[in-house]
LUMTI-683835 format. One record per atom (N, C-alpha, C): residue in three letters; chain; atom name; x, y, z. Coordinates in Angstrom, 1 decimal, always signed. Example, Ala and Ser with C-alpha at 12.3 -4.5 7.8 and 13.67 -1.06 7.14 Angstrom:
REM LUMTI-683835
   residu   chaine   atome     east    north       up
      ala        A       N    +13.2     -5.7     +7.8
      ala        A      CA    +12.3     -4.5     +7.8
      ala        A       C    +13.2     -3.3     +7.8
      ser        A       N    +12.8     -2.2     +7.1
      ser        A      CA    +13.7     -1.1     +7.1
      ser        A       C    +12.9     +0.0     +7.9
END
This chain:
REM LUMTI-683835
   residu   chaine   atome     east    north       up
      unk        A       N    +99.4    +91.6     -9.4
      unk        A      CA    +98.9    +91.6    -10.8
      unk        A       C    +99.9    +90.9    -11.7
      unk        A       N   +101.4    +91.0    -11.5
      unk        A      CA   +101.9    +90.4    -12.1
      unk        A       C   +102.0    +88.8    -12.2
      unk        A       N   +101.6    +88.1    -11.3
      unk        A      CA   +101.4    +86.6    -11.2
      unk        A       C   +100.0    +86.3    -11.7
      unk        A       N    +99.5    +87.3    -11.7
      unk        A      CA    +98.1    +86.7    -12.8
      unk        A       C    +98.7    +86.8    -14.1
      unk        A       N    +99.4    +88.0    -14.5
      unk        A      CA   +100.1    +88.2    -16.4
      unk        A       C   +101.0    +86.9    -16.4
      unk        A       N   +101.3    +86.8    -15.6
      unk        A      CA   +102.6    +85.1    -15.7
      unk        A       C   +101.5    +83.8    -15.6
      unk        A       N   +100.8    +83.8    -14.8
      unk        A      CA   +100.0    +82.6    -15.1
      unk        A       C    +98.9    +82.6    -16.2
      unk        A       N    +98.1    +83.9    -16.5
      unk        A      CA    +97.7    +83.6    -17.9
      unk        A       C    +98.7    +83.7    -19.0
      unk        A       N    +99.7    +84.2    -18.9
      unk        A      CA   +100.7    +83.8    -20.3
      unk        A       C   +101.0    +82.1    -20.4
      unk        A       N   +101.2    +81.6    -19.0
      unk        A      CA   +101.7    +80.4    -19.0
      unk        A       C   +100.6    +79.4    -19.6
      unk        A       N    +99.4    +79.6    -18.9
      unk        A      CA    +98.0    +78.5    -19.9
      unk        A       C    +97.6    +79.1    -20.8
      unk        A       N    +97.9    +79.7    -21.3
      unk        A      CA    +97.7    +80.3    -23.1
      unk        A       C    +98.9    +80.2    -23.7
      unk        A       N   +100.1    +79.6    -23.1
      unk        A      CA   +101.2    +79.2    -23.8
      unk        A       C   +100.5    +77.6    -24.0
      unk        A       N   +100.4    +76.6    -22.8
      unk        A      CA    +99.9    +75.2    -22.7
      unk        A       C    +98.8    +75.2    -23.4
      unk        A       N    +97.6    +75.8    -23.7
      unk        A      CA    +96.7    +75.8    -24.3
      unk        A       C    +96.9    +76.0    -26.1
      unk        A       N    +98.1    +76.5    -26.2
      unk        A      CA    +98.4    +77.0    -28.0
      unk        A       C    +99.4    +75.3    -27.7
      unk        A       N    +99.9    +75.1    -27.4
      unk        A      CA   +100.4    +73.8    -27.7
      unk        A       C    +99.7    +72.5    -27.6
      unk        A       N    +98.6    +72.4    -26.9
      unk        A      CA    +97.6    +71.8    -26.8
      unk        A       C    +96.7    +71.2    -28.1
      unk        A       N    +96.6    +72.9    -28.3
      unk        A      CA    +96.1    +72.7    -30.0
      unk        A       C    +96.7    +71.9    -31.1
      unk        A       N    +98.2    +73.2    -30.9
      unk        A      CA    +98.8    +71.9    -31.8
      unk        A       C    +99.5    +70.9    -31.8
      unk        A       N    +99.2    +70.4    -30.8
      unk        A      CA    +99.5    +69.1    -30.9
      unk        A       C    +98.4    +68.1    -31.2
      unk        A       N    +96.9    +68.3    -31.2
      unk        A      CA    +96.0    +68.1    -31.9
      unk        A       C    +95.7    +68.4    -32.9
      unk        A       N    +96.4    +69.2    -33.8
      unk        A      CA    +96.5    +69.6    -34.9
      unk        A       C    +97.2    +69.1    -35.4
      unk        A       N    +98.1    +68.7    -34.9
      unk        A      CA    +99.6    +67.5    -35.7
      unk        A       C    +98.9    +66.0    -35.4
      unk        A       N    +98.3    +65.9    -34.7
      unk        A      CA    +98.0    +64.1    -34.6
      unk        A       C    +96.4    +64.1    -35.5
      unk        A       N    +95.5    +65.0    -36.0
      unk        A      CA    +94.8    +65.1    -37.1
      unk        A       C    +95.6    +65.3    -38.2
      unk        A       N    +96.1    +66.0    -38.1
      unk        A      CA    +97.2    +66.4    -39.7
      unk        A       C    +97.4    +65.0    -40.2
      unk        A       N    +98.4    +64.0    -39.4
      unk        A      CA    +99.4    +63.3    -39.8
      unk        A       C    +98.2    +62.0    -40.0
      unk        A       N    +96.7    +62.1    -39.5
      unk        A      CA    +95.7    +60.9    -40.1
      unk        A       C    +96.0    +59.9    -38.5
      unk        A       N    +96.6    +60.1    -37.4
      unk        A      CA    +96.1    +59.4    -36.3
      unk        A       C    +94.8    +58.5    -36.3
      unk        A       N    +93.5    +59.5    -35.9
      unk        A      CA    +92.2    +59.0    -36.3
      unk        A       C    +91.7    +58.2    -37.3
      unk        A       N    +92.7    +58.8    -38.4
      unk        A      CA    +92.1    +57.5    -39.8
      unk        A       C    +93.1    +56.1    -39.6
      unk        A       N    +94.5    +56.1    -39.0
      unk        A      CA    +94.8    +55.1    -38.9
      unk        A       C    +94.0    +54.5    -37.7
      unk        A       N    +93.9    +54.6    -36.8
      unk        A      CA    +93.3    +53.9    -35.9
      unk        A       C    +91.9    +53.2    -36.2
      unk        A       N    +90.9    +54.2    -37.2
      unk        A      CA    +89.8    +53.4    -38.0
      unk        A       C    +90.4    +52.3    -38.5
      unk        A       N    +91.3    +52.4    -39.5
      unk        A      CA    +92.1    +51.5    -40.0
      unk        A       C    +92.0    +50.1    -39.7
      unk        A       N    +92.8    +50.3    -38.5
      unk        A      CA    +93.3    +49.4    -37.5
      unk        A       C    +92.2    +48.0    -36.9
      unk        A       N    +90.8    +48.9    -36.4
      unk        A      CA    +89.6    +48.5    -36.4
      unk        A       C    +89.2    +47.9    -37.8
      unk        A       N    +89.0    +48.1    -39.2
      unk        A      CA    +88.6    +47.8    -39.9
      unk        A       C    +89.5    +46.3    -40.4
      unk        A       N    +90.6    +46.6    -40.2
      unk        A      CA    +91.9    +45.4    -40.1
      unk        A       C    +91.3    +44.0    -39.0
      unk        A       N    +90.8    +44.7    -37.9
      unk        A      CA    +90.4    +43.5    -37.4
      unk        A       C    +89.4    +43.1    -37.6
      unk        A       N    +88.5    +43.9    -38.3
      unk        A      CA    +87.2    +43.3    -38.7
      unk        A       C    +87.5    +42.1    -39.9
      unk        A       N    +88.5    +42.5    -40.4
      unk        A      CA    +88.5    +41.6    -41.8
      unk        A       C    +89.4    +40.4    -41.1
      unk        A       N    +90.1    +40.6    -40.4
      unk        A      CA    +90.3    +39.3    -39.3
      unk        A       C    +89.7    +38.2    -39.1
      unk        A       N    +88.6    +39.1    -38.1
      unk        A      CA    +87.4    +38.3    -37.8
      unk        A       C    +86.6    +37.7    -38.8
      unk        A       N    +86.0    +38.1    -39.8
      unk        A      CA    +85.3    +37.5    -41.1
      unk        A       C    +86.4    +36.4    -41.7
      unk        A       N    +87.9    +36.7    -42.0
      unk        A      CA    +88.5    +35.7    -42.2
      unk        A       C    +88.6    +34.3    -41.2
      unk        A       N    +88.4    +34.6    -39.6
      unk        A      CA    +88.5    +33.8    -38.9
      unk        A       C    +87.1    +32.7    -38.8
      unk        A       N    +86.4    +34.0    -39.3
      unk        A      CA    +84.7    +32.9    -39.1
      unk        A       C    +85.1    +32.4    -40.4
      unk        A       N    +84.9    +32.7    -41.8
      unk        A      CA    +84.8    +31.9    -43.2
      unk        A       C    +85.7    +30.3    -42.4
      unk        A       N    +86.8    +30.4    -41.8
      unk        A      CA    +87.4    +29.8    -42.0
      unk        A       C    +87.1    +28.5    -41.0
      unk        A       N    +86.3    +29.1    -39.8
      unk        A      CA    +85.9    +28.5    -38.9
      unk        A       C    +84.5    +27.5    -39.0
      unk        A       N    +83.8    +27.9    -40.2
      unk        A      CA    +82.7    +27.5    -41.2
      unk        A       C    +83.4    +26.4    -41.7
      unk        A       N    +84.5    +26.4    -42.3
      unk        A      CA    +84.9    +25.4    -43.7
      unk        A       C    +85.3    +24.8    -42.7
      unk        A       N    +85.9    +24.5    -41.0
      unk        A      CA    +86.3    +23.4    -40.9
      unk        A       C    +85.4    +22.6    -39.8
      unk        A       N    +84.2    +23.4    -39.7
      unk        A      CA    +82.8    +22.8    -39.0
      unk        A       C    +83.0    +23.0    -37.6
      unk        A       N    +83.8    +24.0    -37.3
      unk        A      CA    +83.9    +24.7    -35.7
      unk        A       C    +82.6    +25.1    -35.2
      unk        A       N    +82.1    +25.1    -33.8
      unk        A      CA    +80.7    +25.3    -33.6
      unk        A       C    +81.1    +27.0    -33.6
      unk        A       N    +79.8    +27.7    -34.5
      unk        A      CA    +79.8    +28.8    -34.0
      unk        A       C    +79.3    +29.7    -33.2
      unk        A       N    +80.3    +30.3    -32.8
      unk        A      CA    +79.6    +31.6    -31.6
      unk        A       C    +79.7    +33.0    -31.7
      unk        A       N    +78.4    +34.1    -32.1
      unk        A      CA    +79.0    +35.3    -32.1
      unk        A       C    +79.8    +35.6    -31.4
      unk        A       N    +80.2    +35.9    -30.0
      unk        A      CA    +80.4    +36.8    -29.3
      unk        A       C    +82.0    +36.5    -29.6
      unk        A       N    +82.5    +35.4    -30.1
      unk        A      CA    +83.7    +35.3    -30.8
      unk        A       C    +84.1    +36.1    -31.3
      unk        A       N    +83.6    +36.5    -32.6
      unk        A      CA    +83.9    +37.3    -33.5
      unk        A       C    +83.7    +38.9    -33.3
      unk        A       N    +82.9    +39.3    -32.2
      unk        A      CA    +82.4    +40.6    -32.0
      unk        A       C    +82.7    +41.0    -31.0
      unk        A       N    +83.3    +40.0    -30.0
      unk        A      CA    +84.0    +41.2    -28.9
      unk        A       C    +85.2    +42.3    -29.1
      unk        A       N    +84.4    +42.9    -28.1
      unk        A      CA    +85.4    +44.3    -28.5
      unk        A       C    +86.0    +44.3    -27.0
      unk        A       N    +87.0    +44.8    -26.8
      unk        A      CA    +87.8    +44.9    -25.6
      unk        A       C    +87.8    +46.1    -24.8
      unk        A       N    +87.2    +45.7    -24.0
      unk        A      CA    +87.1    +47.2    -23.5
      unk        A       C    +88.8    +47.7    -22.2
      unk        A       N    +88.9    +48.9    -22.2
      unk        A      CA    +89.9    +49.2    -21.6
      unk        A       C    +89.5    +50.5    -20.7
      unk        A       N    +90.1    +49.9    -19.7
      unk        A      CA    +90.0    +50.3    -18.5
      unk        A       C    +90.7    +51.8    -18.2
      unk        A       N    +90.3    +52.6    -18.3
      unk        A      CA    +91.3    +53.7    -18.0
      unk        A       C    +91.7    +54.7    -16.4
      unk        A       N    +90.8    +53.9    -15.7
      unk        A      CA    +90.9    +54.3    -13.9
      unk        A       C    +92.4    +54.0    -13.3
      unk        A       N    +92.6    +55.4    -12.5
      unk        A      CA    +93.9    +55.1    -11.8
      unk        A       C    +93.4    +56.2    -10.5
      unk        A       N    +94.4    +55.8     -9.5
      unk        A      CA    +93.5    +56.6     -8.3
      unk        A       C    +93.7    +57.9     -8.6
      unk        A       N    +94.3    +58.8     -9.1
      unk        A      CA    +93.7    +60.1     -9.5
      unk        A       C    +92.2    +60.0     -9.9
      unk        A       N    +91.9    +59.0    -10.8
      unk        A      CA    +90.4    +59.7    -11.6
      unk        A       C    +89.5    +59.2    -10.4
      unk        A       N    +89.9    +58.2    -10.1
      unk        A      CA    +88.5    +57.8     -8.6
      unk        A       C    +88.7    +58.3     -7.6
      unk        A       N    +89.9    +59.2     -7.5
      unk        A      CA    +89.9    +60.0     -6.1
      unk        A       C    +88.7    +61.3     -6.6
      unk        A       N    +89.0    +61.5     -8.0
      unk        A      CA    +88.3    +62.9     -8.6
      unk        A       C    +86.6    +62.6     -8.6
      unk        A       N    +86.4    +61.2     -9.1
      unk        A      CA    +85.0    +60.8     -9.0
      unk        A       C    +84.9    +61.1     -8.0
      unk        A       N    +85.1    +60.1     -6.7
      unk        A      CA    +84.5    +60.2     -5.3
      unk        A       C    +84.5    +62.0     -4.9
      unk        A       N    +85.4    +62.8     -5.1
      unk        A      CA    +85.1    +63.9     -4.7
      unk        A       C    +84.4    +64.6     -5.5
      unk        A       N    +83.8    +64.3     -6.2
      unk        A      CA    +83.0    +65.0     -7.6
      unk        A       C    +81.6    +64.5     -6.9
      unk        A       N    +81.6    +63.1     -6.7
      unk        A      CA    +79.8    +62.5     -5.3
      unk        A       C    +79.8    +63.3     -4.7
      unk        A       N    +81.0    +63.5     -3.6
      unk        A      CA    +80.5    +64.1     -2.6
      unk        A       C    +79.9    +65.7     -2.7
      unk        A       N    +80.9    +65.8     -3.9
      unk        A      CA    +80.3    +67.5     -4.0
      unk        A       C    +78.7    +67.5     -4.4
      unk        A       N    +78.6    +66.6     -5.4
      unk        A      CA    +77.2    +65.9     -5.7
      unk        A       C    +75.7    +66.1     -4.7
      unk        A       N    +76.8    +65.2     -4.0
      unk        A      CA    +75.4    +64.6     -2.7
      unk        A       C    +75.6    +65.9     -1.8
      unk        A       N    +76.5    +67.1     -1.5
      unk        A      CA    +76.4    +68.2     -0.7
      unk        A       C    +75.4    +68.6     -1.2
      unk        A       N    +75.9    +70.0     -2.9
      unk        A      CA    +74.7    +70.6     -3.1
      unk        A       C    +73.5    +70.1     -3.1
      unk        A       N    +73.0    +68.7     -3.4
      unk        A      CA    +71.8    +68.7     -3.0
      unk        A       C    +71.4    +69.1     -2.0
      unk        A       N    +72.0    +67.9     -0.8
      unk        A      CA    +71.1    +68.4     +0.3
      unk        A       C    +70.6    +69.9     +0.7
      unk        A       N    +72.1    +70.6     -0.2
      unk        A      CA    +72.2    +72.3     +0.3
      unk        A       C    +70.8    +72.7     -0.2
      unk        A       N    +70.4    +72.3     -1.7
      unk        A      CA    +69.5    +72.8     -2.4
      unk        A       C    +67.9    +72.1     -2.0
      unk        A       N    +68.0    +70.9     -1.5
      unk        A      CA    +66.6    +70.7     -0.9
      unk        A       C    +66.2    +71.1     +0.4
      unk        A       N    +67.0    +71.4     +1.3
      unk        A      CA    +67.0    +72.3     +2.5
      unk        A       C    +66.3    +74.2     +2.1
      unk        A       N    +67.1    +74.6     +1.1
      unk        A      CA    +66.6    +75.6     +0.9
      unk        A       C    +65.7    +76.1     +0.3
      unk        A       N    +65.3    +74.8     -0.8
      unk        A      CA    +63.8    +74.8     -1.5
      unk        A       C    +63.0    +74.2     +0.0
      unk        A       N    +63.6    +73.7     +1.1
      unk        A      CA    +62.2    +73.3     +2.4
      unk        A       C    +61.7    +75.1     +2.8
      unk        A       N    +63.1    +75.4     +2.8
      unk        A      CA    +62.9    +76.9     +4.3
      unk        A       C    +61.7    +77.7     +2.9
      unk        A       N    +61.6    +78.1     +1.2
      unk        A      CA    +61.2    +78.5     +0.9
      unk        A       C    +60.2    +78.5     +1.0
      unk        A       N    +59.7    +77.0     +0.5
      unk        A      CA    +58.6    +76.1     +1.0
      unk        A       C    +57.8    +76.7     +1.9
      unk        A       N    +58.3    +76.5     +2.8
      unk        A      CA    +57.5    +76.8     +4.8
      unk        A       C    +57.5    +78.0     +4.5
      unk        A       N    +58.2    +78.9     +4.1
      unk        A      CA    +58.0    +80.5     +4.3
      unk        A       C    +57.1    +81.1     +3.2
      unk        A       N    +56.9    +80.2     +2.2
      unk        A      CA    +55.7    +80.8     +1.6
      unk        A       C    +54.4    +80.4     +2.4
      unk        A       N    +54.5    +79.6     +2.7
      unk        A      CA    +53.2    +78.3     +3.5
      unk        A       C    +52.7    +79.2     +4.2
      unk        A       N    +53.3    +79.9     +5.3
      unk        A      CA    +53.1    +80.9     +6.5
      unk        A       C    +52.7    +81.8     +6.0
END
């Protein structure tokens, strides 16, 4: 019993810091800087097209509008995917096997 009182103290200790430290990075406007930051490059981009206008550059949206996407996979999260399929593709089978046996045994 006592290594349960020590490990729920321990993730209710991690979990109150958790918080606040989401609570310090909303506090201090994180989120609004980062809109920011986005809205910075949007005015970029509109400066880059006006400008790309005035010197008869051919235009192309996807210039102006790409967004960059970022990759965040490292073999932890694909090892967690793939094991998250497989658990996937088990319960099924588990669960269409046992909706068959119901199946047939109401049938009879």
């Amino acid at each position: 019993m006592d290594k349960t009182k020590k490990f729920l103290k321990i993730t209710g200790i991690v979990l109150v810091f958790l918080f606040l430290g989401l609570y310090y990075t909303q506090g201090n406007g994180y989120y609004e800087y980062e809109q920011h930051k986005k809205t910075v490059l949007t005015e970029e981009k509109i400066r880059q097209f006006e400008q790309d206008v005035k010197d008869g550059v051919p235009i192309n949206s996807d210039k102006y509008l790409k967004e960059e996407e970022v990759n965040y996979q490292n073999k932890i999260s694909k090892i967690s995917l793939k094991f998250s399929e497989t658990i996937e593709k088990t319960f099924k089978k588990g669960m269409e096997s046992l909706f068959r046996f119901i199946s047939k045994t109401i049938e009879e």
